[in-house]
C-alpha positions as CSV (number, residue, x, y, z in Angstrom):
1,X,-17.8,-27.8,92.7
2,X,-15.8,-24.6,92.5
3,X,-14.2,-23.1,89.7
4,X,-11.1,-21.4,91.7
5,X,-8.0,-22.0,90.9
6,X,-4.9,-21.3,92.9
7,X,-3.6,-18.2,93.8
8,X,-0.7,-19.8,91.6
9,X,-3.1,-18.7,88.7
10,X,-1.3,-17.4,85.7
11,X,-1.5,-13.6,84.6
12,X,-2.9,-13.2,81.3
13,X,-2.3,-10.2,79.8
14,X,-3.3,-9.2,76.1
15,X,-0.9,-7.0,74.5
16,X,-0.8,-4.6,72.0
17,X,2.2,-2.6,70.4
18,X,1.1,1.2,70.6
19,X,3.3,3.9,69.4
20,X,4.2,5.9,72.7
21,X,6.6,8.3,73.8
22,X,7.7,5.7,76.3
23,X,8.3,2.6,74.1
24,X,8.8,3.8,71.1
25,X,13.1,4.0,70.8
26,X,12.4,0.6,72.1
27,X,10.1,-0.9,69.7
28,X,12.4,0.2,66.7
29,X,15.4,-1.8,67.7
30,X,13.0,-4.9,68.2
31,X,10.8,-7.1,66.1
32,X,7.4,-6.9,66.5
33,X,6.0,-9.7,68.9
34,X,4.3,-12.1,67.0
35,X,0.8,-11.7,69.6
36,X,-0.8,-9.1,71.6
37,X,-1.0,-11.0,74.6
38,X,2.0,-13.0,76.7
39,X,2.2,-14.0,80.4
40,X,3.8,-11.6,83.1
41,X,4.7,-14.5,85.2
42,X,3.0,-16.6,88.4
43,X,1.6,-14.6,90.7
44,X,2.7,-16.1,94.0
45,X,1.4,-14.7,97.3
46,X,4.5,-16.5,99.0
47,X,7.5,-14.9,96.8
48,X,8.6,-11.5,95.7
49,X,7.1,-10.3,92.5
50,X,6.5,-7.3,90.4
51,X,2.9,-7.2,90.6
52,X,1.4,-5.9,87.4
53,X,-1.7,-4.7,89.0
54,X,-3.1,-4.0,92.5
55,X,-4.5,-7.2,93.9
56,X,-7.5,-8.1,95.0
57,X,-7.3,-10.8,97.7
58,X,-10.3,-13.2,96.8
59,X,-12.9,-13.3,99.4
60,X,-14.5,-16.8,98.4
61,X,-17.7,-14.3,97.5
62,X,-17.7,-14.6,93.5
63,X,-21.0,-13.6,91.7
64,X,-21.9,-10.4,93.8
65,X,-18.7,-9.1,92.3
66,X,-17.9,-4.9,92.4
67,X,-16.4,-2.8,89.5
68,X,-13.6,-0.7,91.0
69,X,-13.1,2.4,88.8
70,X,-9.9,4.4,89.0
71,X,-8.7,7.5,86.7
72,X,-7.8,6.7,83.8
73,X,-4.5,9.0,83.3
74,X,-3.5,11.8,81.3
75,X,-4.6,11.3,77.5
76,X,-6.4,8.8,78.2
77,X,-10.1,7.4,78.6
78,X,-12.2,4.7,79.6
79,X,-14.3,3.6,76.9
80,X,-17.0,1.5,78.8
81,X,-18.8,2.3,82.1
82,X,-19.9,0.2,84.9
83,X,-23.0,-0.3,84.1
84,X,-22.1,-1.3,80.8
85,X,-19.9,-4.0,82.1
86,X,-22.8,-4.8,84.6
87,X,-25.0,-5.5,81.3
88,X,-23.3,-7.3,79.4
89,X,-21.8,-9.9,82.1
90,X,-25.5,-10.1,83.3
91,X,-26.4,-11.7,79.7
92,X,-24.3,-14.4,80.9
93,X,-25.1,-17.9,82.3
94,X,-25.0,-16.8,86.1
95,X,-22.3,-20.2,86.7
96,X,-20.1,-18.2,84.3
97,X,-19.5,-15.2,87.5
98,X,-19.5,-17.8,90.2
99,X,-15.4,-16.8,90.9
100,X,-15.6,-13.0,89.8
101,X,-14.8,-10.6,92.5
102,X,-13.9,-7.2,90.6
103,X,-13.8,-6.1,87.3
104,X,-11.0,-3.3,87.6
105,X,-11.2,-0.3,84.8
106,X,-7.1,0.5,85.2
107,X,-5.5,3.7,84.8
108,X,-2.6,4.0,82.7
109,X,0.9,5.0,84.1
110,X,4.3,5.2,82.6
111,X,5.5,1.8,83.4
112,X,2.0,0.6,81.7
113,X,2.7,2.6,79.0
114,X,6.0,0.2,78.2
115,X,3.7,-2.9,77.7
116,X,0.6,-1.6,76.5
117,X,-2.7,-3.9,76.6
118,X,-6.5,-4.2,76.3
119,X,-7.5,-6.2,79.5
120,X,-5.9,-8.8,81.7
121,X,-6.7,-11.4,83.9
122,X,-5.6,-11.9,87.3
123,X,-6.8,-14.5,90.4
124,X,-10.6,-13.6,90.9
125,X,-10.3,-10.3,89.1
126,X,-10.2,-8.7,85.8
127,X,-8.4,-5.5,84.5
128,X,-10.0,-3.7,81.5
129,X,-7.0,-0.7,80.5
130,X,-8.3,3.2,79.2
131,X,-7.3,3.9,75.6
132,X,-5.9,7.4,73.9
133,X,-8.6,9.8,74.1
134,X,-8.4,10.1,70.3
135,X,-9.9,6.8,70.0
136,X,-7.0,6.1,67.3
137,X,-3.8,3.9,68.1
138,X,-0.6,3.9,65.8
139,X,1.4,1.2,65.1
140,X,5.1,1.4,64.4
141,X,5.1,-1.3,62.1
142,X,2.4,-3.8,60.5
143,X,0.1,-5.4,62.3
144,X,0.4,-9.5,63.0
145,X,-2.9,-11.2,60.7
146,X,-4.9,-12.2,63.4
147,X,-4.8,-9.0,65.4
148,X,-5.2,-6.7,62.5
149,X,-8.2,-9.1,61.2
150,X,-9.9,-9.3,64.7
151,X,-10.1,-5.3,65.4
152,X,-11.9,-5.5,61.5
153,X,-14.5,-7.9,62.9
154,X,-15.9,-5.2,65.7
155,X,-15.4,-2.2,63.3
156,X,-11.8,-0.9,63.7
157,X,-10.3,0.7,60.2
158,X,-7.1,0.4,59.4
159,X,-5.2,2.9,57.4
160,X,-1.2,2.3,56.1
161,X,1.0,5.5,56.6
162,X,4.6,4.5,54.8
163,X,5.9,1.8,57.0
164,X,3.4,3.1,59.9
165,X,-0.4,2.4,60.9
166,X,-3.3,3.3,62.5
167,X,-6.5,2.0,63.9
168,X,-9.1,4.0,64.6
169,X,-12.2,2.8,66.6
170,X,-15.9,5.0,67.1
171,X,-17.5,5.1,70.2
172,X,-20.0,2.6,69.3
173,X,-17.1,0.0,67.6
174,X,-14.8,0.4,70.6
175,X,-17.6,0.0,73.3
176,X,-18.1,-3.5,71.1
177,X,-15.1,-4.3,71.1
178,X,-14.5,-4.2,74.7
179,X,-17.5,-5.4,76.1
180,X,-17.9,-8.9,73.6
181,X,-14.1,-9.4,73.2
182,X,-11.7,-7.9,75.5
183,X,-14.3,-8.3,78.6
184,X,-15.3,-12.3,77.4
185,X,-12.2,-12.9,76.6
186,X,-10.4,-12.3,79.9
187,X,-13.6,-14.2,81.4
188,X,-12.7,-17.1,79.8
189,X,-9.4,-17.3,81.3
190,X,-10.9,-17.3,84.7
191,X,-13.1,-19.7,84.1
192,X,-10.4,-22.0,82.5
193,X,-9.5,-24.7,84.9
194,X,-8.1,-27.2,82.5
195,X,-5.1,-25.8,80.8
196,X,-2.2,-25.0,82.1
197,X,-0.1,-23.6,78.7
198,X,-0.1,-20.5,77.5
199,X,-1.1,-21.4,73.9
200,X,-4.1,-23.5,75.2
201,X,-5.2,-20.9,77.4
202,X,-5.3,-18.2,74.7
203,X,-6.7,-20.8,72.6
204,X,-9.6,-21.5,75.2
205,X,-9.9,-17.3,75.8
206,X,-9.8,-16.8,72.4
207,X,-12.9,-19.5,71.5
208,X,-14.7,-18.4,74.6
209,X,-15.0,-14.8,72.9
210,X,-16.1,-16.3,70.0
211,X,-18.8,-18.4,71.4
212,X,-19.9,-15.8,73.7
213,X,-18.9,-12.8,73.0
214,X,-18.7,-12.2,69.2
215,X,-21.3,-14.6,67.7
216,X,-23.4,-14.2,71.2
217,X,-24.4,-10.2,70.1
218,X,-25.0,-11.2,66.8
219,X,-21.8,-12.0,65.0
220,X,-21.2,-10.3,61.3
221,X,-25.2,-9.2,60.5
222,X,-25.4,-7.2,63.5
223,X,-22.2,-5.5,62.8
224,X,-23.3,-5.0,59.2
225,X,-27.1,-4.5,59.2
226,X,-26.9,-3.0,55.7
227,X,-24.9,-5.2,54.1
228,X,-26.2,-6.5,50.8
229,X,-27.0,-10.1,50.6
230,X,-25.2,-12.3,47.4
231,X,-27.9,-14.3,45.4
232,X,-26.4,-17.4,44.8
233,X,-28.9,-19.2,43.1
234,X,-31.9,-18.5,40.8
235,X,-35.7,-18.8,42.6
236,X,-38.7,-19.5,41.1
């Protein structure tokens, strides 16, 4: 039986306060939101909408989906490839792609720049966004706990500037990132065909990363491969 879901399907986006030229006057008369991700609103074929991405009408085809690259904007960068994405979804029970069509890397314009975001979800598609060039994202104010304790479990390091922070990725911890979080993540949602709130959807995402994602490609050791291990008991 098919996984597909209307084209009433919600748009999952995950968010993430940036410092930008765009936002920033805004963000300082606001509180932080208290998560990275929200919904946009339905996406209805039938009524007028601001889309938040180009749609892809689904074709019924899912499996033999296509990765649909576009430029990535001034300052800005992909950080995984196609064939990257290719690899890592391939690693996956094949049911899981059944009702994938694309896998969009986005570009980033100015009116993207005012909600900045990882990767979204959207009918039979997902949307995986560039990132600064620098590799390093600042933060007008402190990060929520689960966000800033998330980026620490694929490598990101955090550093406190006054009221102000940053995280800064490598090429390896932001490939990681993207392909067993962001990417799995925004899966999950498509594959979700049970819940129809937005906290039990992120909660379903947010296990389905987990599962598949995080502890999938190795969890903590393979992050850490030289960490020391605690004795904590005598041997004989």
């Amino acid at each position: 039986m098919s996984r597909r879901r209307s084209q009433n399907a919600k748009t999952q986006v995950r968010f993430v306060k940036r410092h930008n030229t765009a936002c920033v006057g805004r963000d300082a008369k606001r509180n932080q939101p208290k998560s990275r991700r929200t919904n946009v609103g339905h996406s209805t074929l039938r009524e007028p909408f601001s889309p938040p991405e180009d749609w892809h009408e689904p074709h019924g085809e899912g499996g033999d989906y296509q990765v649909v690259v576009q430029q990535p904007g001034n300052g800005y960068r992909h950080v995984v490839t196609p064939a990257e994405i290719r690899d890592r979804l391939a690693e996956l029970p094949r049911d899981f792609l059944a009702d994938l069509e694309v896998v969009q890397l986005s570009r980033m314009t100015r009116k993207k720049q005012s909600f900045p975001c990882y990767g979204m979800q959207w009918g039979s598609s997902l949307y995986l966004y560039p990132l600064e060039d620098s590799l390093v994202e600042n933060f007008p104010k402190a990060p929520q706990p689960t966000f800033f304790n998330e980026a620490k479990m694929y490598g990101g390091v955090w550093k406190q500037c006054g009221t102000s922070w940053t995280l800064t990725w490598s090429e390896a911890t932001i490939r990681d990132f993207y392909l067993n979080n962001i990417l799995i993540h925004e899966l999950g949602h498509l594959l979700d065909d049970r819940n129809s709130t937005y906290v039990d959807r992120e909660r379903y995402a947010e296990w389905f990363a987990v599962r598949y994602g995080y502890r999938a490609s190795g969890g903590i050791d393979a992050r850490r491969p030289n960490r020391r291990m605690r004795r904590r008991h005598h041997t004989r």
